[in-house]
Biopython code that builds the backbone (N, CA, C, O; Angstrom):
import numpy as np
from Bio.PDB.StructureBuilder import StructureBuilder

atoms = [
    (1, "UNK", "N", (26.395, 205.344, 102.177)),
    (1, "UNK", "CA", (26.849, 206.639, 102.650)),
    (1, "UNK", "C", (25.633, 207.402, 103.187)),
    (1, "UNK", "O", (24.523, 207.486, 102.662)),
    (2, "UNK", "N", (26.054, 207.930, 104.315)),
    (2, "UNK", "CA", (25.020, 208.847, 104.726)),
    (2, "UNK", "C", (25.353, 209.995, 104.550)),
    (2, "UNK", "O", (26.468, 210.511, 104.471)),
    (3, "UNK", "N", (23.592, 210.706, 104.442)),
    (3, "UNK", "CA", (23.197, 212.169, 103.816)),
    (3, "UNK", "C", (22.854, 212.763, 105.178)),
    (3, "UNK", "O", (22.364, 212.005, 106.015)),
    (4, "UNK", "N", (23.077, 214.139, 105.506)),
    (4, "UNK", "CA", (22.373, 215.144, 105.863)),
    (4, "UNK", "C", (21.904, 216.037, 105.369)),
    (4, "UNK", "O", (22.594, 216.276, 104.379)),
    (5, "UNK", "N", (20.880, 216.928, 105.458)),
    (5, "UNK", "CA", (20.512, 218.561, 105.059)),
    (5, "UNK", "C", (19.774, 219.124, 106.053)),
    (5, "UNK", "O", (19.329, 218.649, 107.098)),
    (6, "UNK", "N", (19.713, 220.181, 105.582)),
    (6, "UNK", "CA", (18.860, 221.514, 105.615)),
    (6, "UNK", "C", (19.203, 222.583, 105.020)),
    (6, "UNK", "O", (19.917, 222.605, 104.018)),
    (7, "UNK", "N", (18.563, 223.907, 105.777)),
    (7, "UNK", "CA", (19.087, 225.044, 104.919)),
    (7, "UNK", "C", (19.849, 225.692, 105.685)),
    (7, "UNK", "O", (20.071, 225.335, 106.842)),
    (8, "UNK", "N", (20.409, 226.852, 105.080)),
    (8, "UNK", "CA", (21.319, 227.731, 105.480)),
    (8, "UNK", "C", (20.399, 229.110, 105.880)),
    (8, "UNK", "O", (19.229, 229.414, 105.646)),
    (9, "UNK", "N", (21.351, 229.695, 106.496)),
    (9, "UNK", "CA", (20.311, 230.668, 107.242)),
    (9, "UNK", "C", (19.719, 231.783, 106.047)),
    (9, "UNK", "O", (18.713, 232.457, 106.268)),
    (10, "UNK", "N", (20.284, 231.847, 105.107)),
    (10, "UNK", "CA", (19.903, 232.774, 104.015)),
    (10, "UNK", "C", (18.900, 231.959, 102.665)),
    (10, "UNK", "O", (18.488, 232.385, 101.586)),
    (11, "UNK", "N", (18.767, 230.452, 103.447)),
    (11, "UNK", "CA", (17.886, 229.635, 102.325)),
    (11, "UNK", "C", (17.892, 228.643, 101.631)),
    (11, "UNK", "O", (16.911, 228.076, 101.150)),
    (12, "UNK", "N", (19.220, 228.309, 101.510)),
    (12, "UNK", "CA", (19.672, 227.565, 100.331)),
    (12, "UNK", "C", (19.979, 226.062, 101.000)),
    (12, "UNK", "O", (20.380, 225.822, 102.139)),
    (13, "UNK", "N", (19.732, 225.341, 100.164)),
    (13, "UNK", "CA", (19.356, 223.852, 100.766)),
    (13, "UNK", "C", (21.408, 223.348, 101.302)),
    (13, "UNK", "O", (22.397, 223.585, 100.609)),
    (14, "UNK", "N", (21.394, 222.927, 102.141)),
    (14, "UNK", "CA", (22.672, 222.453, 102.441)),
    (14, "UNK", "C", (22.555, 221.054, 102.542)),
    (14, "UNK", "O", (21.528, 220.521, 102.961)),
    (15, "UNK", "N", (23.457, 220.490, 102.215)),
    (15, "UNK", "CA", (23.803, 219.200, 102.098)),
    (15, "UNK", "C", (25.193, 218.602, 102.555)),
    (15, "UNK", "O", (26.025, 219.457, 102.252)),
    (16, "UNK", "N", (25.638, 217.846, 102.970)),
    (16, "UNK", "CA", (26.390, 217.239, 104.267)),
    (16, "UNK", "C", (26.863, 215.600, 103.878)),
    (16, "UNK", "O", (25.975, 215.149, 103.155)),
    (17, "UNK", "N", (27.805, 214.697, 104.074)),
    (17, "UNK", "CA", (27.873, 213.780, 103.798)),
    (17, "UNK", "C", (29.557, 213.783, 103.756)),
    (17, "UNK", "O", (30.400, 214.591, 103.366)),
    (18, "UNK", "N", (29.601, 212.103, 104.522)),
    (18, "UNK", "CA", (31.006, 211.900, 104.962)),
    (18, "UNK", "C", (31.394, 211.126, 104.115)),
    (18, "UNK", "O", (30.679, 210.148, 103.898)),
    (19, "UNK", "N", (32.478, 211.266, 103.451)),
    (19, "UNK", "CA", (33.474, 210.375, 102.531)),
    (19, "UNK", "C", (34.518, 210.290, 102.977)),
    (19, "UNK", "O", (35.297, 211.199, 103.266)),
    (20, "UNK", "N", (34.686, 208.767, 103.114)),
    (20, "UNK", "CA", (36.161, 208.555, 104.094)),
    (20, "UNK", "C", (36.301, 209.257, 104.827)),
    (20, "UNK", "O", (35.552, 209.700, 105.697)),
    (21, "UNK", "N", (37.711, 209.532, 104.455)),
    (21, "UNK", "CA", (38.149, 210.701, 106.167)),
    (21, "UNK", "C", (37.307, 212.141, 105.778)),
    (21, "UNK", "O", (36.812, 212.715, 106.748)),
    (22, "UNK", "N", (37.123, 212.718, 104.544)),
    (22, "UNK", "CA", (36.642, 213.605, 104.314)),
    (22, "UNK", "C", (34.881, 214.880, 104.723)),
    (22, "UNK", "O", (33.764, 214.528, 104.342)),
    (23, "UNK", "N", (34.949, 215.261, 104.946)),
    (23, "UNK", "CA", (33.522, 216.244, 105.394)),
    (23, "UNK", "C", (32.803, 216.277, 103.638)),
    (23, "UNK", "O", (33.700, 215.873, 102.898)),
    (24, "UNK", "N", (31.677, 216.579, 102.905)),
    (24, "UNK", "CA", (31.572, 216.713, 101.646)),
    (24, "UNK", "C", (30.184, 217.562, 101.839)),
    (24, "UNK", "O", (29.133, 217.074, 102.255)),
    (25, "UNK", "N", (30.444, 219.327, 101.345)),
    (25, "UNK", "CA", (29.075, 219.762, 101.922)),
    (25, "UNK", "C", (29.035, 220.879, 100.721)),
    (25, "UNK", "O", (29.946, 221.656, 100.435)),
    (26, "UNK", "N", (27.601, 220.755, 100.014)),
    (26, "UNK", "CA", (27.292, 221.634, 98.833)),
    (26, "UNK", "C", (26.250, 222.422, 99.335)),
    (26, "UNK", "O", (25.813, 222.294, 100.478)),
    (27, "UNK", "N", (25.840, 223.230, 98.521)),
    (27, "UNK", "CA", (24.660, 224.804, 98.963)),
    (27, "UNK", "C", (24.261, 224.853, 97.634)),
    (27, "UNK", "O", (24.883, 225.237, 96.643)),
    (28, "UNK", "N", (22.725, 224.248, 97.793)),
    (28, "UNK", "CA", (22.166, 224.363, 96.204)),
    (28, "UNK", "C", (22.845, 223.771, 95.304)),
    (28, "UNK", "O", (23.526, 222.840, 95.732)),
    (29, "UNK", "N", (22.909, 223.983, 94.158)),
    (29, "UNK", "CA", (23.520, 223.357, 92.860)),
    (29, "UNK", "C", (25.408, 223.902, 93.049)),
    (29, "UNK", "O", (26.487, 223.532, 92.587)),
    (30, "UNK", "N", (25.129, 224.499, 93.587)),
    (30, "UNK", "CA", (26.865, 224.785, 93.896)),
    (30, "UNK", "C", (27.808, 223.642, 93.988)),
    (30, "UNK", "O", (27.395, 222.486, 94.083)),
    (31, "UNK", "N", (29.272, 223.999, 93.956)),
    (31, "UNK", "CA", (30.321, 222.787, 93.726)),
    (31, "UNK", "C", (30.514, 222.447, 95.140)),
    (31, "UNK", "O", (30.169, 223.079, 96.138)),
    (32, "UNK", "N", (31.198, 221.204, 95.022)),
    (32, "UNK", "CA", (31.444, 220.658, 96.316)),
    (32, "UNK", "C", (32.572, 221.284, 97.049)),
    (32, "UNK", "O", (33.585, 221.677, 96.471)),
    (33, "UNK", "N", (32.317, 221.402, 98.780)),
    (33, "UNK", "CA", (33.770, 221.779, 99.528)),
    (33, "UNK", "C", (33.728, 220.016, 100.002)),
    (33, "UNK", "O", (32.868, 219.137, 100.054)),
    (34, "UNK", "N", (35.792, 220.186, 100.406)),
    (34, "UNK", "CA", (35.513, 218.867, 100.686)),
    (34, "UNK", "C", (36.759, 219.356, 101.956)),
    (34, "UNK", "O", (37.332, 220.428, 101.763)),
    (35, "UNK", "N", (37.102, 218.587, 103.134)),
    (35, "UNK", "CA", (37.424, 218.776, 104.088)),
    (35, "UNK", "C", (37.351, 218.157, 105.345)),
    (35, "UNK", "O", (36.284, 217.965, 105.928)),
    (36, "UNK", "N", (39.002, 217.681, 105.998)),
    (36, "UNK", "CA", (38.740, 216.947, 107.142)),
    (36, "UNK", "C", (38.045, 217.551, 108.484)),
    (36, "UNK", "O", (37.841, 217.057, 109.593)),
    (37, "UNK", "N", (37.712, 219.086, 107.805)),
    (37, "UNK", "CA", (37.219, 219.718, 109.128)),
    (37, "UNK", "C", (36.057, 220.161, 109.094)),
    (37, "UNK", "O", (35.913, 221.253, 108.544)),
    (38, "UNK", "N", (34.900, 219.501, 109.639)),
    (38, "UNK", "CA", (33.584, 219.809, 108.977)),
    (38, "UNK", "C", (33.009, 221.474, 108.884)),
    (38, "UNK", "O", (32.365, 222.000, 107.977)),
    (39, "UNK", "N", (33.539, 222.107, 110.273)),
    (39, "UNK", "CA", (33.741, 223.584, 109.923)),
    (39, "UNK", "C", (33.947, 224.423, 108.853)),
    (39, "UNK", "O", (33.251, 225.294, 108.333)),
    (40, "UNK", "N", (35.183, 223.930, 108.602)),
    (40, "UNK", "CA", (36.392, 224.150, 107.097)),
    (40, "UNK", "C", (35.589, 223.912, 106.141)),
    (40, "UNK", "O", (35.807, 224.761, 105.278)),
    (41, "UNK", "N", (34.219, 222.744, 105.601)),
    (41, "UNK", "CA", (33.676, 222.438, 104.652)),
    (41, "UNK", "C", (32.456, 223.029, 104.871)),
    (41, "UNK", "O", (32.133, 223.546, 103.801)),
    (42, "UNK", "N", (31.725, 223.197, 105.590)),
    (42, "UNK", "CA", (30.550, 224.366, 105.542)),
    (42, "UNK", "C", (30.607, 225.421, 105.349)),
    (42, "UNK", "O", (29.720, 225.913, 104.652)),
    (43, "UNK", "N", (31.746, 226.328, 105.909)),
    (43, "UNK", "CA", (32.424, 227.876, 105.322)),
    (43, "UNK", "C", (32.192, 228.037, 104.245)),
    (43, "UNK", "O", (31.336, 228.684, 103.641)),
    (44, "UNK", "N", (33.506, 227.022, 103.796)),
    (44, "UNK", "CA", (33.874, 227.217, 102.110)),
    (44, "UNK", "C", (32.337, 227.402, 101.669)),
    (44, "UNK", "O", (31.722, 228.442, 101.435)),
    (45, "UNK", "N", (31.878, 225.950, 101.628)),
    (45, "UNK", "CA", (30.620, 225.949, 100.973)),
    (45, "UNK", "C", (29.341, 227.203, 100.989)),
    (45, "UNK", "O", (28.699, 227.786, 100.116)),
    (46, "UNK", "N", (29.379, 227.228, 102.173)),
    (46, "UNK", "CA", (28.888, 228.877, 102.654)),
    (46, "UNK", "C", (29.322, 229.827, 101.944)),
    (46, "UNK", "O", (28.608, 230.799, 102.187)),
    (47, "UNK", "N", (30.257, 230.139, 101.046)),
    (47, "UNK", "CA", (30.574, 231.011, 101.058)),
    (47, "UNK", "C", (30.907, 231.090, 99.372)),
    (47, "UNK", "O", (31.040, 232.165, 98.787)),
    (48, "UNK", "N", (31.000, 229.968, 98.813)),
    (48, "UNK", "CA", (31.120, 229.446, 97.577)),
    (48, "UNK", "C", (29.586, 230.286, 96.289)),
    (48, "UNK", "O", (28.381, 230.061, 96.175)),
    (49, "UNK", "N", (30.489, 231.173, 95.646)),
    (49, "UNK", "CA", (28.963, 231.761, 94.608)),
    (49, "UNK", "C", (28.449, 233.000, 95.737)),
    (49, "UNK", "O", (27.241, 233.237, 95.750)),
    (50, "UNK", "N", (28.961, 233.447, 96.271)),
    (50, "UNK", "CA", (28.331, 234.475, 97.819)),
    (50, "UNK", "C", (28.873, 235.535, 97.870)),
    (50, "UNK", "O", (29.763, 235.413, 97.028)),
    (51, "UNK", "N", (28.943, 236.372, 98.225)),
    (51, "UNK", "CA", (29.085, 237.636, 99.080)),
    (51, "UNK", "C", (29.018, 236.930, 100.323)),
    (51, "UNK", "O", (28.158, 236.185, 100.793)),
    (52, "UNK", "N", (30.392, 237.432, 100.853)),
    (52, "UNK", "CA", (30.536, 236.808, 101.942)),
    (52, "UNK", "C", (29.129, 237.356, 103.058)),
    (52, "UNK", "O", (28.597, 238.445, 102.839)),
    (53, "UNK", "N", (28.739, 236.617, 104.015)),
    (53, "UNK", "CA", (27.456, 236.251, 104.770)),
    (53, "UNK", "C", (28.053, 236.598, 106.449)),
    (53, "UNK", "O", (27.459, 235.799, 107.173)),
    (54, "UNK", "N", (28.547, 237.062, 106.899)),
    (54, "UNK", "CA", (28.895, 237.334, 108.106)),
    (54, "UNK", "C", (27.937, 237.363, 109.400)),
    (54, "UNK", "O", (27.927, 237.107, 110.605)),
    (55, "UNK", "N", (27.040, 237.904, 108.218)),
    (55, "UNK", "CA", (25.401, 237.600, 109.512)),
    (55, "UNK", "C", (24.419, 237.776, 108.557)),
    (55, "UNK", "O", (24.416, 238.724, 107.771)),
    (56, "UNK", "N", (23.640, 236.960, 108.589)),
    (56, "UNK", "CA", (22.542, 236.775, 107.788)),
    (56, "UNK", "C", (21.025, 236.770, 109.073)),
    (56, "UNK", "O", (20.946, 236.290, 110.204)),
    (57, "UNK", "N", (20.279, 237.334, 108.443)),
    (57, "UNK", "CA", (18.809, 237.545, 109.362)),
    (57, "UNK", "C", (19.131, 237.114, 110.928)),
    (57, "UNK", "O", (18.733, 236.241, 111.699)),
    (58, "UNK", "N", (20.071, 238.209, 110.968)),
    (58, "UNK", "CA", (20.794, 238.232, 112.244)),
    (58, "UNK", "C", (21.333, 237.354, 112.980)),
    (58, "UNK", "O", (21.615, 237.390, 114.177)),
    (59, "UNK", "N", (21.482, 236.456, 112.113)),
    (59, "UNK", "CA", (22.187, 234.888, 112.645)),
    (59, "UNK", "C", (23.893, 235.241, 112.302)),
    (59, "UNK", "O", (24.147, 235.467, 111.119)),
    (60, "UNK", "N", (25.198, 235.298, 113.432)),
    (60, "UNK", "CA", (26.287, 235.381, 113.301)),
    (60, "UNK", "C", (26.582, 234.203, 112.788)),
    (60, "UNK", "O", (26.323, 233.184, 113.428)),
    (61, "UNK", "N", (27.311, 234.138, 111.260)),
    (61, "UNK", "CA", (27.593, 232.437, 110.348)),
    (61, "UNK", "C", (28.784, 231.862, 111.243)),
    (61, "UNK", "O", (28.770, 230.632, 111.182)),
    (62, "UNK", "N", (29.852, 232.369, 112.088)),
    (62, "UNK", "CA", (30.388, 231.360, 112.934)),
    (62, "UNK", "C", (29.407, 230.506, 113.764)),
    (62, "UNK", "O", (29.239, 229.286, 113.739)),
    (63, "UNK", "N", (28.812, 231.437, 114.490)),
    (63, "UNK", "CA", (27.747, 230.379, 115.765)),
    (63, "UNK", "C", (26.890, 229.694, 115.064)),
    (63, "UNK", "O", (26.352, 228.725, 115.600)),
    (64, "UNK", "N", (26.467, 230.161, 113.258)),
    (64, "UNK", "CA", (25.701, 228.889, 113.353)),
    (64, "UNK", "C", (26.123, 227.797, 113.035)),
    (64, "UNK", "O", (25.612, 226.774, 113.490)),
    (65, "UNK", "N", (27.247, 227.773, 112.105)),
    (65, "UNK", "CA", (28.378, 226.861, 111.475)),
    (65, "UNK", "C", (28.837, 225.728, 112.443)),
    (65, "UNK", "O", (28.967, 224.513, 112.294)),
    (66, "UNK", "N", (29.054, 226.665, 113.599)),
    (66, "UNK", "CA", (29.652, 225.612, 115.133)),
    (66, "UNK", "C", (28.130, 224.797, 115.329)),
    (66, "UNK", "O", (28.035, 223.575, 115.213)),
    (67, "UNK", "N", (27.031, 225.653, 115.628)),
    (67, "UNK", "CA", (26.178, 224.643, 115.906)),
    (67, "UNK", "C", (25.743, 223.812, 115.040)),
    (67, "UNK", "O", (25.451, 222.805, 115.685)),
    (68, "UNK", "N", (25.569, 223.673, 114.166)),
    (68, "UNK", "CA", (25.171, 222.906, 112.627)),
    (68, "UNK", "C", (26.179, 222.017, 112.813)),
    (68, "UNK", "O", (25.742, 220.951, 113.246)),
    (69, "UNK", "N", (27.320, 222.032, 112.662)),
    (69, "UNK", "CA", (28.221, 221.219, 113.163)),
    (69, "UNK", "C", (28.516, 220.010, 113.796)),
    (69, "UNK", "O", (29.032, 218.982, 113.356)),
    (70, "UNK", "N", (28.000, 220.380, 115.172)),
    (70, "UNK", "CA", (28.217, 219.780, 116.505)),
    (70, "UNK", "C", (26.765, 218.393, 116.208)),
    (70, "UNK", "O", (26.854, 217.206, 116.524)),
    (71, "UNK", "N", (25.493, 219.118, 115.491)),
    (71, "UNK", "CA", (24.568, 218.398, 115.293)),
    (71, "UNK", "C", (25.026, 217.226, 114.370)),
    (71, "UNK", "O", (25.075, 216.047, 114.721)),
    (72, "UNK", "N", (25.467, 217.886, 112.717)),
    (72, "UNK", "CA", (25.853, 216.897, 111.918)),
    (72, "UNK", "C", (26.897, 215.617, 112.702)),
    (72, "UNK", "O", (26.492, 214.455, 112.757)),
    (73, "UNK", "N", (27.951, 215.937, 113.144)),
    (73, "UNK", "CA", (28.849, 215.194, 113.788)),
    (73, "UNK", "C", (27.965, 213.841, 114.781)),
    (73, "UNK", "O", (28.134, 212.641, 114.998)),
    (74, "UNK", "N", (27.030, 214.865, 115.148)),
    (74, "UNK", "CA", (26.044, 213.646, 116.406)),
    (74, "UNK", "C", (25.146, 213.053, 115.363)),
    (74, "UNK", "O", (24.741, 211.937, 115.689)),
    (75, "UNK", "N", (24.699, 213.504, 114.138)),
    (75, "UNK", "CA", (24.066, 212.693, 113.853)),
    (75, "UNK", "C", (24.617, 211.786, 112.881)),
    (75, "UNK", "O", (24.298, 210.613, 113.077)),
    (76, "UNK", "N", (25.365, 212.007, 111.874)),
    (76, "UNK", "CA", (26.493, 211.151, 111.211)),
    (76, "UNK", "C", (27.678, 210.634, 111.748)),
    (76, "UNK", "O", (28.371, 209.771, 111.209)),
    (77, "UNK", "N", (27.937, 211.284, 113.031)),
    (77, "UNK", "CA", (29.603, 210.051, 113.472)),
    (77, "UNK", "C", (30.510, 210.520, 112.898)),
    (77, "UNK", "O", (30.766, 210.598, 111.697)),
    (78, "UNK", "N", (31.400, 211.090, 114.434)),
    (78, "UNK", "CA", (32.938, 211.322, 113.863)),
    (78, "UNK", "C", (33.584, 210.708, 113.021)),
    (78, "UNK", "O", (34.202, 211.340, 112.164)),
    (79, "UNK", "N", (33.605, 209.217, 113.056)),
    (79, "UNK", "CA", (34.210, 208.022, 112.313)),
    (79, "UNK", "C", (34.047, 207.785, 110.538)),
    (79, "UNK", "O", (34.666, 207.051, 109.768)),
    (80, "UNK", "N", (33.114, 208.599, 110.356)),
    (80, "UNK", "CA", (32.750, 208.425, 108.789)),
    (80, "UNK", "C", (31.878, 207.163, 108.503)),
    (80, "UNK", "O", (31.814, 206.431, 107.515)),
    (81, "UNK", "N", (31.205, 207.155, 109.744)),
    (81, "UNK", "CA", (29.837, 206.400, 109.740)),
    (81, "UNK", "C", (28.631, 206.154, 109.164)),
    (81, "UNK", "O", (27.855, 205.348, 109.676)),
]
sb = StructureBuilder()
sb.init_structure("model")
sb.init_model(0)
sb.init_chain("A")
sb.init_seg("    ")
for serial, (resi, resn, name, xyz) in enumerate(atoms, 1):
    if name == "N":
        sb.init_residue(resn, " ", resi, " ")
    sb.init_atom(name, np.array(xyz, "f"), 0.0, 1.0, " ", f" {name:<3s}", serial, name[0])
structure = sb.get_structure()
């Protein structure tokens, strides 16, 4: 299985990883989101233990979510690669 990370715009280590059909993405020691929509599973997770984050050090969390996204997808594979 392959891993991705980095952090989130407020710090916290993110973590990424495809199970089966599933998206699987945690923030720090936090619980897992799990989700066929990798969007849908970074939110949650984003948002999981939070005050919601709407913009963090002036980063809007949709645009970065989409772009974080678009990367993970290219670098792990739609397919669950």
């Amino acid at each position: 299985m392959h891993e991705w990370s980095s952090y989130t715009p407020d710090g916290r280590r993110l973590v990424v990883r495809r199970a089966e059909r599933a998206w699987v993405v945690s923030c720090d020691d936090g619980p897992e989101s799990r989700s066929e929509s990798l969007d849908v599973a970074l939110i949650d997770a984003l948002r999981r233990g939070r005050d919601v984050i709407g913009h963090s050090s002036g980063i809007e969390l949709a645009e970065w979510t989409r772009q974080h996204a678009d990367q993970i997808e290219r670098d792990l594979g739609r397919g669950g690669q």
